[in-house]
LUMMAR-156903 format. One record per atom (N, C-alpha, C): residue number from 1; residue in one letter; x, y, z. Coordinates in steps of 0.001 Angstrom, whole numbers. Atoms other than C-alpha are relative to their C-alpha. Last residue first. Layout:
<rs>
R fiba voza       u       v       w
R  NUM    A       X       Y       Z
...
</rs>
This chain:
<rs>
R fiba voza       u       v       w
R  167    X     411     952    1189
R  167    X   -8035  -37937   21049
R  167    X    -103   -1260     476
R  166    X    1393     -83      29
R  166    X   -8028  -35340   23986
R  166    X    -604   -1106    -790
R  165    X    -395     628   -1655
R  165    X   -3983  -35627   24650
R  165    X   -1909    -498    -257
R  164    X      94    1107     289
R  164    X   -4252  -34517   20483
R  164    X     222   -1025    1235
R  163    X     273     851    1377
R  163    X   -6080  -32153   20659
R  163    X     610   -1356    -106
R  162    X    1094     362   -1013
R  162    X   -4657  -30613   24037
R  162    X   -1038    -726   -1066
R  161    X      76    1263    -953
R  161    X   -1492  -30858   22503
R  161    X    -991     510     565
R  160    X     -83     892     489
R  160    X   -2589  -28550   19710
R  160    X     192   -1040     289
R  159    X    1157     375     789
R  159    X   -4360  -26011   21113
R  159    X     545   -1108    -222
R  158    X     988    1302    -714
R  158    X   -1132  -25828   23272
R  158    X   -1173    -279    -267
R  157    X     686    -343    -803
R  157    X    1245  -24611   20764
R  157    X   -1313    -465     455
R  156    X    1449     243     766
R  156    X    4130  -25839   19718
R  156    X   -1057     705     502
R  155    X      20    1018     959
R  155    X    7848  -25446   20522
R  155    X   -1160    -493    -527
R  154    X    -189    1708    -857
R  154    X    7634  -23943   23932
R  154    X      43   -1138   -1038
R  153    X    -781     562   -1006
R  153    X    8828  -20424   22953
R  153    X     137   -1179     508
R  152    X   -1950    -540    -547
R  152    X    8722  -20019   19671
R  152    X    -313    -269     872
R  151    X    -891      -5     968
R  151    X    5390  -21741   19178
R  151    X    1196     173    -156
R  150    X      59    1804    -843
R  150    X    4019  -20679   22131
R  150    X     304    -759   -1317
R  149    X   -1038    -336   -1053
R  149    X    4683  -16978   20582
R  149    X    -108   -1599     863
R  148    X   -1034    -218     113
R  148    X    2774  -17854   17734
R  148    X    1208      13     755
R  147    X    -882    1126     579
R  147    X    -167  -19517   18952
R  147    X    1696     288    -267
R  146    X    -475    1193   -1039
R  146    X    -695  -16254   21242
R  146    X     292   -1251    -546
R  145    X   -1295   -1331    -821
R  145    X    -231  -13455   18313
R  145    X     163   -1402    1133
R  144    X      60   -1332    -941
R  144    X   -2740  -15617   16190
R  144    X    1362     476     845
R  143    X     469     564   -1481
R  143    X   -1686  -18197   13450
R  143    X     -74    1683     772
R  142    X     481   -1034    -955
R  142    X   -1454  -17547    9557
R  142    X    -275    -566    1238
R  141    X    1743     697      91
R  141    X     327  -19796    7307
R  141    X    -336    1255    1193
R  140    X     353   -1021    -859
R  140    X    4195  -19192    5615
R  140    X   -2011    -465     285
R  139    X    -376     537   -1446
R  139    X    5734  -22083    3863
R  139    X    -251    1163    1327
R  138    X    1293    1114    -547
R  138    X    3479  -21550     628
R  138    X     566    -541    1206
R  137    X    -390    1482    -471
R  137    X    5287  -18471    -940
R  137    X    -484    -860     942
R  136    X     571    1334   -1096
R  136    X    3007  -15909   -2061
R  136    X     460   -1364     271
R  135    X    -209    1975     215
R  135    X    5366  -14204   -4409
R  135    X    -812   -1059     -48
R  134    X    -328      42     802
R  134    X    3909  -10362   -4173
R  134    X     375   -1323   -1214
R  133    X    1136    -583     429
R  133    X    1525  -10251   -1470
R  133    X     566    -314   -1543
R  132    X     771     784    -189
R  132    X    4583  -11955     568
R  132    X   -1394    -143   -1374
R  131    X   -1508    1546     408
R  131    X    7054   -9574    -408
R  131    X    -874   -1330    -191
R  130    X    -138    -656    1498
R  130    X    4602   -6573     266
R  130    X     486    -885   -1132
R  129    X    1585    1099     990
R  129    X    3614   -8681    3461
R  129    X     275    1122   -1640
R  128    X     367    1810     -91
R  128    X    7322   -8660    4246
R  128    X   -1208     -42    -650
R  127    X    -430     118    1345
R  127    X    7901   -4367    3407
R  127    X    -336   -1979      55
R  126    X    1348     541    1249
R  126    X    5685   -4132    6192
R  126    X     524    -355    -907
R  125    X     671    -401    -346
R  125    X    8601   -5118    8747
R  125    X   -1609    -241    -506
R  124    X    -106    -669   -1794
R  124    X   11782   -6084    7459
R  124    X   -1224     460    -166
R  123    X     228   -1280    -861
R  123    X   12351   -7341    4098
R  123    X    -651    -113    1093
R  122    X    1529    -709     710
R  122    X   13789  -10711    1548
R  122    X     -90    1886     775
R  121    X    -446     128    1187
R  121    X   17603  -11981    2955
R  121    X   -1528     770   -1500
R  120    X   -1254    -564      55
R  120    X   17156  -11049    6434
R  120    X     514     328   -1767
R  119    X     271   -1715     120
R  119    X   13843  -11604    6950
R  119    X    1320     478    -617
R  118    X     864    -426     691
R  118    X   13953  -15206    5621
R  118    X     392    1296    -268
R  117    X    -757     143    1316
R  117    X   16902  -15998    7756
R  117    X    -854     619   -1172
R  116    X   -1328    -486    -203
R  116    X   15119  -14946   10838
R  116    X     669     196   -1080
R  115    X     502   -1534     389
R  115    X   12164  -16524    9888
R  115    X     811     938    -104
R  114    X   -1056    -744    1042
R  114    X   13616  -20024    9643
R  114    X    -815    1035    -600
R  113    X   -1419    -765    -809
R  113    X   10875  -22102   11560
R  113    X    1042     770   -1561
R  112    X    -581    1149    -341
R  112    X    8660  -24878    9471
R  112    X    1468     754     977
R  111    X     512    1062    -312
R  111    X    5608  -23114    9151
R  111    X    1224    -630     595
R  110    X      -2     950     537
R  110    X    6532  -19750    9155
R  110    X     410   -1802     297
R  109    X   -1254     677    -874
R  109    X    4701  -17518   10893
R  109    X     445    -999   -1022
R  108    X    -107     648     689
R  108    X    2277  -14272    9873
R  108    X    1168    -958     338
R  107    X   -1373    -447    1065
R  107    X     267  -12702   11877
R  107    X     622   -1258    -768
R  106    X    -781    1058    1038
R  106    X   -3192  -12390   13271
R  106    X    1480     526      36
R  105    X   -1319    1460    -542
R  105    X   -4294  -10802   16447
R  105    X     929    -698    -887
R  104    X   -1203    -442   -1632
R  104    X   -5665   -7559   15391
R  104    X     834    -744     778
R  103    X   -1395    -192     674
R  103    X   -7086   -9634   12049
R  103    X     568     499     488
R  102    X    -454   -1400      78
R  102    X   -9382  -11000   14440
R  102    X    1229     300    -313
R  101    X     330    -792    1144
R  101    X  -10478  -14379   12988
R  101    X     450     880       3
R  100    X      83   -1267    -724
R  100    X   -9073  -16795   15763
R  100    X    -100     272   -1558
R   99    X    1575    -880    1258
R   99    X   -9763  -20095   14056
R   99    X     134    1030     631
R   98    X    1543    -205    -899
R   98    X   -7184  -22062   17342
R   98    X   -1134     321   -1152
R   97    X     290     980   -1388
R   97    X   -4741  -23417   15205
R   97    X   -1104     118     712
R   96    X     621    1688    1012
R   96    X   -4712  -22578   11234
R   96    X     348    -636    1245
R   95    X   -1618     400   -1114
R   95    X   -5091  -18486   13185
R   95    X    -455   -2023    -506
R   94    X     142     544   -1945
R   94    X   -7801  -17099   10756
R   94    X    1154    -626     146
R   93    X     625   -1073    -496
R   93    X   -7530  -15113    6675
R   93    X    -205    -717    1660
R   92    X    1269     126    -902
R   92    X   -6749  -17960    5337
R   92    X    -757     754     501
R   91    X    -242    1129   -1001
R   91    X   -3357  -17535    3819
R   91    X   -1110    -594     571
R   90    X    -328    1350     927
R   90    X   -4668  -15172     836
R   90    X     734   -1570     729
R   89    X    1496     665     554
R   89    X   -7214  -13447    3835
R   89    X     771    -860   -1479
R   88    X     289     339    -986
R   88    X   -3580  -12362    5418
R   88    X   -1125   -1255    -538
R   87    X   -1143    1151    -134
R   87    X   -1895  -11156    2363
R   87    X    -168   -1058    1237
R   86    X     120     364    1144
R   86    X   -4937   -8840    1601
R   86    X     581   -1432    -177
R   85    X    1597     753     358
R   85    X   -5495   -7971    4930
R   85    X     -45    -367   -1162
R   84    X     154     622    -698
R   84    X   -1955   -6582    5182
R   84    X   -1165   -1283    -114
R   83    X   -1074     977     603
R   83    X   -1958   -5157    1856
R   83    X    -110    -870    1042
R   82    X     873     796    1507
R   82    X   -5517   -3168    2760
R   82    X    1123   -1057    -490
R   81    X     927     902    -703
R   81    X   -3709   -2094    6376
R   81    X    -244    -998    -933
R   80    X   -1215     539    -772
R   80    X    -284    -604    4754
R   80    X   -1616   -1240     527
R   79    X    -960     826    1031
R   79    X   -2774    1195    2240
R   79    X     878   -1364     662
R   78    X    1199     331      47
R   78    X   -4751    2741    5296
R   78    X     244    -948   -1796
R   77    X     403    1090    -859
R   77    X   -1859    3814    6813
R   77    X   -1274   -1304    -530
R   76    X    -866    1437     -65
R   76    X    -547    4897    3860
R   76    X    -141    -839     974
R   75    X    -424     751    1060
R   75    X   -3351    7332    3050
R   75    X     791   -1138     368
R   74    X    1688     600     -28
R   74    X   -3858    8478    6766
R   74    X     563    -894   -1170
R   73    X    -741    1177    -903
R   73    X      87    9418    6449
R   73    X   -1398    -964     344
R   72    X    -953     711     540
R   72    X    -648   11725    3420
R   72    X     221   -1431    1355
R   71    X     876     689    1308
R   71    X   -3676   13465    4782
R   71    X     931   -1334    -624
R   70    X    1260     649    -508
R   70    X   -2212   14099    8275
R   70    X    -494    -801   -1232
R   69    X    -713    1607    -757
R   69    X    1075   14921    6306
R   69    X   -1086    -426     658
R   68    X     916    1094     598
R   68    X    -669   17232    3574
R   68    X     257    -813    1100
R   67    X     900    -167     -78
R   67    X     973   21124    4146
R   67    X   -1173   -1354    -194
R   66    X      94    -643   -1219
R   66    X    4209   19469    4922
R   66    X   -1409     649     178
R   65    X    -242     981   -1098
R   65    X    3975   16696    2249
R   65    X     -69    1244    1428
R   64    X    1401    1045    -166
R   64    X    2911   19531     -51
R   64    X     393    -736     816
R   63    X    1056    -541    -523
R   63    X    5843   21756     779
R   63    X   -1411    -556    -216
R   62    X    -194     148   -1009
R   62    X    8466   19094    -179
R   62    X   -1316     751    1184
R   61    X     119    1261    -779
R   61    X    7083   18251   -2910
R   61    X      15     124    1334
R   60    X    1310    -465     431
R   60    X    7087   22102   -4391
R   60    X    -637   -1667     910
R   59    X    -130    -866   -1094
R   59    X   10909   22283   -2938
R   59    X   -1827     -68     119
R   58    X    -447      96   -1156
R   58    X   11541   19594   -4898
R   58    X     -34      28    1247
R   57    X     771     714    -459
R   57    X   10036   20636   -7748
R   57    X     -39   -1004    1116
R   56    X    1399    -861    -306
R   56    X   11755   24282   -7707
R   56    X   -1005   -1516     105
R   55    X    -122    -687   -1836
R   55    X   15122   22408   -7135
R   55    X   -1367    -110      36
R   54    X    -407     924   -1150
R   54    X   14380   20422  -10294
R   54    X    -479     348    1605
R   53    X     751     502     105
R   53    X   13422   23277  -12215
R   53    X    -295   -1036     437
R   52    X    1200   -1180    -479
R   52    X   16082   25613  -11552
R   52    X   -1252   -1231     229
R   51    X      22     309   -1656
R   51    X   18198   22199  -12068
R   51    X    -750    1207     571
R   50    X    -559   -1795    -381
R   50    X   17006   22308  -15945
R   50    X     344    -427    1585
R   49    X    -948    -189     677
R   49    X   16451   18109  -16513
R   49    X     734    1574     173
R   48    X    -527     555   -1004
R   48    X   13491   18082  -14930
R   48    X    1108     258    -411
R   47    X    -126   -1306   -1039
R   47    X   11297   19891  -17484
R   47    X    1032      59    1100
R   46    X    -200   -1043     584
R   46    X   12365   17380  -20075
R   46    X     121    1629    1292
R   45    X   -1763     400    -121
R   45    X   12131   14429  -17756
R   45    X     333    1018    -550
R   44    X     -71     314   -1736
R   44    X    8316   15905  -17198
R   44    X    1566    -194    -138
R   43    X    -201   -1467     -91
R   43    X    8104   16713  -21553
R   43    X     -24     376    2079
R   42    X   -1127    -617     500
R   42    X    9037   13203  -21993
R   42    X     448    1701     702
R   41    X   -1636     655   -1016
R   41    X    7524   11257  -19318
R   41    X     329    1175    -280
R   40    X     773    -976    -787
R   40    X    3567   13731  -21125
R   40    X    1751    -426    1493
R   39    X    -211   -1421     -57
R   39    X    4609   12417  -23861
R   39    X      15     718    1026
R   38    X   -1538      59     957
R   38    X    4791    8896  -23233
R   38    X     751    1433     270
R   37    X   -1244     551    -622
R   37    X    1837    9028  -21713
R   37    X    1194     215     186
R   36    X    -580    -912    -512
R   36    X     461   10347  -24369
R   36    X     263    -118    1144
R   35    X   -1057    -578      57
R   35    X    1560    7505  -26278
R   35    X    -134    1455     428
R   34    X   -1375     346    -192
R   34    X     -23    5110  -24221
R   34    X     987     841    -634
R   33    X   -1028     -37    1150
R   33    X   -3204    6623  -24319
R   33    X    1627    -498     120
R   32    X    -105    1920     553
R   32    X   -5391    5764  -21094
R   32    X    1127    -312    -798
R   31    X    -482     635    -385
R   31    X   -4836    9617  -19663
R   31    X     651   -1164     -70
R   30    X   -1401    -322      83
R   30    X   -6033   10693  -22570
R   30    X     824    -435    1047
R   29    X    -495    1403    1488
R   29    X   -8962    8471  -22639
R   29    X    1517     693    -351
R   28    X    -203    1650    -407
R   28    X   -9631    9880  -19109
R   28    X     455    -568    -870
R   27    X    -970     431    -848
R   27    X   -9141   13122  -19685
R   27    X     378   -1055     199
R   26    X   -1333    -936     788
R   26    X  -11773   13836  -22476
R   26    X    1741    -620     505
R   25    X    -228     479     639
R   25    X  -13939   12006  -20096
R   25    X     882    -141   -1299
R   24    X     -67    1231    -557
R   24    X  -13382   14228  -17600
R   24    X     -36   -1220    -716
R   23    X   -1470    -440    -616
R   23    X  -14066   17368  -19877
R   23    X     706   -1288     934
R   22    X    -925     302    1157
R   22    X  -16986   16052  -20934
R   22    X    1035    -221     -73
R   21    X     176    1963      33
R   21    X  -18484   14999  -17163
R   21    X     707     329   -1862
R   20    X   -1272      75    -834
R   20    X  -17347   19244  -16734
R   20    X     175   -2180    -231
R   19    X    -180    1032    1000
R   19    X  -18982   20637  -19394
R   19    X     815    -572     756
R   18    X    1055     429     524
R   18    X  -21278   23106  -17205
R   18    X     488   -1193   -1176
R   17    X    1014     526    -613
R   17    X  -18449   23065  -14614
R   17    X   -1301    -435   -1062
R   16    X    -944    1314    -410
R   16    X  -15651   24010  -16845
R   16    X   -1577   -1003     695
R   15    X    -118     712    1010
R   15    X  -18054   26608  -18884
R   15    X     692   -1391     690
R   14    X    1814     624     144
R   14    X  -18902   28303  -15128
R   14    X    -154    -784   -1258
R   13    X     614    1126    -975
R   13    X  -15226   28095  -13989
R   13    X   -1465    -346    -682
R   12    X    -410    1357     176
R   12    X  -14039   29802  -17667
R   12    X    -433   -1027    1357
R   11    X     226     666     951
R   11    X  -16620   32528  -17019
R   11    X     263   -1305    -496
R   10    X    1063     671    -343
R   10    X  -15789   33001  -13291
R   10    X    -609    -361   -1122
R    9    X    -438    1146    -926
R    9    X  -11622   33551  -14282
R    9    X   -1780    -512      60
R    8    X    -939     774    1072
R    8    X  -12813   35803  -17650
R    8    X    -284   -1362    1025
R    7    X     986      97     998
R    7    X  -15083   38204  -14929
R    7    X     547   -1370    -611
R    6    X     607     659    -857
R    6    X  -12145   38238  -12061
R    6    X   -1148    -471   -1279
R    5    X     743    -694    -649
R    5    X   -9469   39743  -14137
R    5    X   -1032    -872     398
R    4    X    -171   -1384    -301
R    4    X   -6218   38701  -15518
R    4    X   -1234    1193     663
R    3    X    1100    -580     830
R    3    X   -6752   35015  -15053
R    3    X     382    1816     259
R    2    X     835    -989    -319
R    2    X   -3920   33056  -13858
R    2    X   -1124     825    -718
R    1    X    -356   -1327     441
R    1    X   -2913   29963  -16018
R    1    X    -859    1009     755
</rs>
């Protein structure tokens, strides 16, 4: 709520601030509340519901994402990473041929072929380790960027015949 004169506005900052860890805690257990919560859908679907009010939040979205997108796209990058590495380090976290560690190389393969089909019928891209992060199905394992691709292309990869030519 605007303040009608400057005095009032630096009064209520200097009470906010001097009770401000109250005030925050105050928040927090309201936040927690399940039924205000509740309240708080209602009177949101409530406001929503007018299309003045719609538009106007809309339009209020739309201009944050434009005044935020550095901030906003940082955020998801940095979300998109933490799932990655999340779904990575629940496979092993290293390549289960060579031990390559760097999660810049890792990815994700499945063991017995039929990725293709996978993607097709689950998701594309990041939405996979979201999929992954979510299920954790056990025919997927982590190998580096070069196992992988020697893998598809030559059918195995050569850590592994040289292991076992070596034995």
């Amino acid at each position: 709520m605007p303040f009608a004169d400057e005095k009032r506005r630096s009064a209520s900052l200097r009470w906010y601030y001097n009770h401000r860890d109250e005030v925050q805690k105050k928040n927090k257990i309201k936040r927690q509340d399940s039924a205000h919560k509740e309240k708080e859908r209602e009177q949101r679907k409530r406001y929503l519901e007018n299309p003045d009010n719609k538009a106007r939040a809309y339009l209020d979205r739309l201009k944050y994402k434009a005044k935020n997108r550095e901030s906003i796209n940082k955020k998801r990058t940095l979300y998109r990473q933490r799932v990655r590495k999340e779904v990575l380090d629940y496979y092993g976290g290293k390549c289960a041929c060579c031990g390559e560690t760097e999660i810049k190389f890792l990815c994700l393969d499945h063991i017995n072929g039929g990725g293709s089909k996978d993607h097709k019928k689950t998701e594309h891209g990041q939405g996979w380790y979201f999929y992954l992060r979510r299920y954790k199905p056990e025919y997927v394992q982590v190998l580096c960027h070069n196992c992988n691709m020697a893998k598809g292309f030559y059918g195995g990869c050569p850590h592994v015949a040289k292991s076992k030519t070596s034995i």
